[in-house]
N, C-alpha and C positions, 0 to 999 in steps of 0.2 A: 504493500500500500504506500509504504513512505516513499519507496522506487517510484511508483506511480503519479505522486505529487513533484517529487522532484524534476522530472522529464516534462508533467507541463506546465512548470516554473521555468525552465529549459525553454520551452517552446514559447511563453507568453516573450519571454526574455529577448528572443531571438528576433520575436517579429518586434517587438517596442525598436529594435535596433536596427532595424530595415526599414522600419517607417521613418526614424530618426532623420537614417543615410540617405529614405530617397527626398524628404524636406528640404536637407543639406543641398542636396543635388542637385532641388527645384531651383534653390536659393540660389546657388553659385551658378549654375548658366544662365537666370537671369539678370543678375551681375555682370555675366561675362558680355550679354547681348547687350546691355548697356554701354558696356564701356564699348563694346564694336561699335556703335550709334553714334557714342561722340565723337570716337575715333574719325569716325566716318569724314568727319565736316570740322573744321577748324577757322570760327569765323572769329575769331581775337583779332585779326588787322581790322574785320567791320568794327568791332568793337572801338577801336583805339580812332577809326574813322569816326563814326557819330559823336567821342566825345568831345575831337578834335572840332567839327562842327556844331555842334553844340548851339551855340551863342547863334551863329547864322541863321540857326534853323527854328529858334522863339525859345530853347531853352527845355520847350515840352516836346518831346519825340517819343512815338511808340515803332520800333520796326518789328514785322513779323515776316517768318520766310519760312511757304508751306510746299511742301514736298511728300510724293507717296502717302496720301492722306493723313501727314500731323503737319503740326507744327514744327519746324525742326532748329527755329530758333525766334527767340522771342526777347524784347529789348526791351526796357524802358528808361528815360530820362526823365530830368525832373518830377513836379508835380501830372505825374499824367498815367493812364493802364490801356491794356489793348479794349477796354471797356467803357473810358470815356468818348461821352459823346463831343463832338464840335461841327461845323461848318464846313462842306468839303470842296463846296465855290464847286469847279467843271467838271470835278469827278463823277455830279451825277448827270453828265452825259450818257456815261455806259451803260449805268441804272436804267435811264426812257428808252435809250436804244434796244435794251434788252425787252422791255416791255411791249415797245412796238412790234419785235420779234414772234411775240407770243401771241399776238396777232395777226399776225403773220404766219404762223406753224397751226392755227385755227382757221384759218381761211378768210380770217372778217376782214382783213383788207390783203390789198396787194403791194407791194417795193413801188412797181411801176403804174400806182393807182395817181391819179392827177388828185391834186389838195380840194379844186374846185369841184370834185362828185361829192366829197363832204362839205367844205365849206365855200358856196356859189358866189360869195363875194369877191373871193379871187379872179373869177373869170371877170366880173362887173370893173374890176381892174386892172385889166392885160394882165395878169398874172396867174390867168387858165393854166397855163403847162407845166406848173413846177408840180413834182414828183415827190410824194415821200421819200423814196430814195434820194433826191436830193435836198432834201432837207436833213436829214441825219449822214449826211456827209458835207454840209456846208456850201452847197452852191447853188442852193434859191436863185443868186441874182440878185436879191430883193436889200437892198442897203440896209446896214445896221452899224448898230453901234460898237466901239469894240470894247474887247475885254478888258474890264478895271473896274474901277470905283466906282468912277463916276456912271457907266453902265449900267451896276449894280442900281444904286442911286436913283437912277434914273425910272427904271422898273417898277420900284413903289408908289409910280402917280396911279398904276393901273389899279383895280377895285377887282377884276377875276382873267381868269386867263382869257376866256373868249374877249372881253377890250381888248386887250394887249394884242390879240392874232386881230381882231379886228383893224388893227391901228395898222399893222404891219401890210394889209390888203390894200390897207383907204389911203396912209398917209407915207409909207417910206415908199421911193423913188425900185425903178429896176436897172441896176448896173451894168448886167449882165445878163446876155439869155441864159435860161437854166442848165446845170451841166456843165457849162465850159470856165468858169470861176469857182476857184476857192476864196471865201472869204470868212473863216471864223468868230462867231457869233452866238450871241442864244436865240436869236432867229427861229432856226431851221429846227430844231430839236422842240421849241414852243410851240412850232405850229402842229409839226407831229402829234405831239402830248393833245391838241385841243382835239387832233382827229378822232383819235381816242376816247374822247369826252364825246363829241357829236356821234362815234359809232355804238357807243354803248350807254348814253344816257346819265353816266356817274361822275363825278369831280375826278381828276388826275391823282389827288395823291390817296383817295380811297381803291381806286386800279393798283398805285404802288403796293401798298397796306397787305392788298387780296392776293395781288399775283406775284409779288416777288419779296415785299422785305416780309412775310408770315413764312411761308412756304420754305426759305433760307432761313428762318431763326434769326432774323434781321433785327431784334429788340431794341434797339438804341438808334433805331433809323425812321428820319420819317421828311415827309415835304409840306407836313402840315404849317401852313401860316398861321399869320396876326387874321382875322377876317376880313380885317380893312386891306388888305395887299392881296395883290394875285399869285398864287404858287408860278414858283420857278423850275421849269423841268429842266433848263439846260445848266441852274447851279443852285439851285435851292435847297438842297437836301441837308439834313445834318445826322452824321453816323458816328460808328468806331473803328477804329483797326480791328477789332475780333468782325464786328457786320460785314464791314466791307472785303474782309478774307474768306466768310462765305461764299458770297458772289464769287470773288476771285478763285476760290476751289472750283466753282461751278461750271464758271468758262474753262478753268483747264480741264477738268473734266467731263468734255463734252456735252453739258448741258446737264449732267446729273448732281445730285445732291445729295447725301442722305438714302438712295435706295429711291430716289422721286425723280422725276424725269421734269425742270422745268421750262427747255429750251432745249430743239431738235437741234440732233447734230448736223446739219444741214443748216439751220438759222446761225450757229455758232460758226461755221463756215462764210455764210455770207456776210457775219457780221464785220470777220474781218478780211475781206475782199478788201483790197485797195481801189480807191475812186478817185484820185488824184493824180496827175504828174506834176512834178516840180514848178512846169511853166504853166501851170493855172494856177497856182497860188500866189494869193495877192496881197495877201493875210494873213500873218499868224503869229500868237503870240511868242513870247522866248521859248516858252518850253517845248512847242511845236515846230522850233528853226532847223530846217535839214530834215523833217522827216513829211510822210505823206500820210494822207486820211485816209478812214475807212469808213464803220456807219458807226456813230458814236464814239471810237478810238484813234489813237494815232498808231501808225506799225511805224516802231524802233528800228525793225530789222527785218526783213526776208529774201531768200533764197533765190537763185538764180531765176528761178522762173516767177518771181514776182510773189509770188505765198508768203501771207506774212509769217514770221517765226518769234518777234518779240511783237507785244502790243501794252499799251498804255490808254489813262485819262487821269493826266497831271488835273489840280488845279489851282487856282489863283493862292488859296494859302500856303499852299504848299504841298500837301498831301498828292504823294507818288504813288498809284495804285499801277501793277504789270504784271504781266503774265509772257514768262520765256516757254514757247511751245517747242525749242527746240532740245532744252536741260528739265522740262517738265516740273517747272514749279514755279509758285507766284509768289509776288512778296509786297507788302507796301509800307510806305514810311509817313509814319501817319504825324500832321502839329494841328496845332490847332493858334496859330498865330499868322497873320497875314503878312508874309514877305515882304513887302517892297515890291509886288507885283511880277519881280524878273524869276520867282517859282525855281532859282536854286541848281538849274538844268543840270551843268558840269556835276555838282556836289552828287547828285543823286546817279548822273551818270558813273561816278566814278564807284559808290555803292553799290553798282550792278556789276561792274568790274572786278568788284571784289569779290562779289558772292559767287561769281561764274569764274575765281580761278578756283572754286572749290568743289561747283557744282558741271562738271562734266556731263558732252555732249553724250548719249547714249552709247554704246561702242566704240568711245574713242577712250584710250586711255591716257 
C-alpha cells in the first residue's frame, strides 16, 4: 500500500514538473518572439529625428508606424497621445474621397457623372461639364481660393454646405475647362460632399458618422460644426493619430478593416490613379511641390508605369498621414499646432527616409 502511495506521489510529482517546464517554455519563446520583433526594426535614428525636430513641429507630436496588422512603433512628445483629438486642416481630403468611393462601389453615383444631374445650377452657369472625378482631383476649372488662413476664414460666412457649393456655381469665375488644370482647393472635394447630401437626402458629416468614422472605430473623429458654419469636407475634420491609423490600415489593406469590407478593392485602386501631369498644375501648396494628384491624395512615388506606390494627404497643420504600398505599411505624424503654413515637407520627408532604411522592399534584402 505504502509502495502504492508512493508511485502516485511519483507520478503527481512528475506531471507538476512538466506542466512547470512547459509554462517555462511558453514563457521563454515568447520572450524570445519579442525580442525577434524589436530586433526586427531599429527606429532610435527616428527617434533622435523627432526630438531633434521637436520645437518645428508645435512641440506636440504623436508618430505611429503600422505594419502586418500592429502597431510597430508608436511615439509621443510633449503634452499629447495617439488618442488626442485636434484639427487635421487637408487630411480630411482622403476621408470624403473615401466616402464618395463608397458611392461609388454602390452604384449611386458614377467618377464620370456630371455635378449638374445633381446639382442643375451648375449647368445655369456654364459649369454643366465638370465631373466628380474632377473634383476630387482638383481640376473643376472653377477658381478658388487657396490654401491658408485666410481661406479657412473665409468659409465661415457660409451658414450650410449647399450656400457655399451654391456660391461656387453662381459666383466664382471658370479658369479653366475641366480636366486640363490642376489647381488645389477645397472647391472640388465640397462640391462632391454636397452631391452626397443631394443623393441621399442626409447632412455630410452624419454620411461621415455612418459610413466611415463608426465602421473604422473612428471615436475621436468627427466634421460636426458650430450650426452657424457650414461643415468643411475638404478640411474640416478633427481626429487622432490612433483614428486616422485606422483608415490608414484600411487603405493599405485593401479596403478591409477588422474582418469588414468598407471600400472595394477596385475603388482603392482608383482612388489612387494619378490624374495629373506636372504641366497642368498651377497650384499647389509646399507640401504638394514635385508631386502629382490622384482623387483625394497626392502619390509620393510610383513605379515605372505610373502606379502609384507611396501616397499621402499632408495638411495645413501639419499632420502627415501615408501609406508606402510598396514596404507595406502606413504611418503618420500627427500635431496639433499650425505650422506656419509651409506643412514641414523636407522634415517629414526625411522621417520617411528613415523608416524605409528599416523597412525593406519585399524580396529585397
Amino acid at each position: 500500500m505504502q509502495t502504492v502511495i508512493q508511485q502516485n506521489k511519483s507520478e503527481v510529482m512528475s506531471q507538476s514538473v512538466r506542466l512547470i517546464c512547459m509554462k517555462v517554455s511558453t514563457v521563454l519563446v515568447f520572450l524570445l518572439l519579442l525580442q525577434v520583433l524589436h530586433a526586427q526594426y531599429n527606429f532610435s535614428e527616428l527617434d533622435a529625428k523627432l526630438q531633434q525636430h521637436q520645437k518645428e513641429l508645435g512641440n506636440n507630436v504623436v508618430a505611429l508606424i503600422y505594419k502586418d496588422g500592429k502597431i510597430i512603433y508608436n511615439k509621443k512628445l510633449g503634452d499629447f497621445d495617439a488618442n488626442t483629438q485636434a484639427p487635421i486642416a487637408s487630411c480630411s481630403k482622403w476621408l470624403t474621397a473615401a466616402l464618395v468611393m463608397q458611392f461609388v462601389d454602390a452604384g449611386k453615383i458614377s467618377l464620370d457623372d456630371y455635378v449638374s444631374k445633381y446639382l442643375p445650377m451648375f449647368k445655369e452657369y456654364g459649369k454643366g461639364y465638370i465631373t466628380i472625378r474632377q473634383c476630387l482631383s482638383h481640376t473643376t476649372g472653377i477658381e478658388g481660393d487657396r490654401i491658408g488662413l485666410a481661406g479657412i476664414i473665409k468659409l465661415g460666412k457660409y451658414k450650410s454646405l449647399e450656400d457655399e457649393v451654391n456660391d461656387f456655381a453662381g459666383k466664382h469665375n471658370i479658369q479653366a475647362n475641366p480636366g486640363l488644370e490642376f489647381r488645389y482647393s477645397t472647391i472640388g472635394l465640397n462640391i462632391a460632399a454636397r452631391v452626397l447630401e443631394v443623393v441621399t437626402k442626409k447632412p455630410f458629416d452624419r454620411l461621415m458618422q455612418d459610413k466611415i468614422f463608426r465602421p473604422l472605430n473612428m471615436k475621436n473623429s468627427s466634421f460636426s460644426t458650430d450650426y452657424e458654419k457650414a461643415v468643411n469636407p475638404s478640411g474640416g475634420a478633427v481626429s487622432s493619430a490612433q483614428d486616422y491609423m485606422n483608415f490608414l490600415s484600411m487603405i493599405l489593406n485593401k479596403g478591409m478593416f477588422n474582418g469588414k469590407r468598407i471600400l472595394s478593392e477596385q475603388a482603392i485602386q482608383t482612388m489612387q490613379q494619378t490624374q495629373t501631369t506636372a504641366a497642368m498644375i498651377k497650384y499647389t501648396p509646399p507640401a504638394g511641390e514635385g508631386f502629382n494628384y490622384a482623387l483625394g491624395e497626392w502619390v509620393l512615388e510610383a513605379d515605372e508605369s505610373g502606379k502609384a506606390t507611396v501616397v499621402a494627404s499632408p495638411g495645413l497643420f501639419g499632420t502627415w498621414p501615408l501609406v508606402d504600398l510598396k514596404r507595406n505599411y502606413a504611418a503618420i505624424f500627427f500635431v496639433k499646432t499650425l505650422l506656419n503654413g509651409d506643412q514641414k515637407k523636407d522634415i517629414y520627408m526625411d522621417f520617411k527616409n528613415t523608416i524605409d532604411s528599416q523597412i525593406t522592399i519585399p524580396g529585397n534584402k
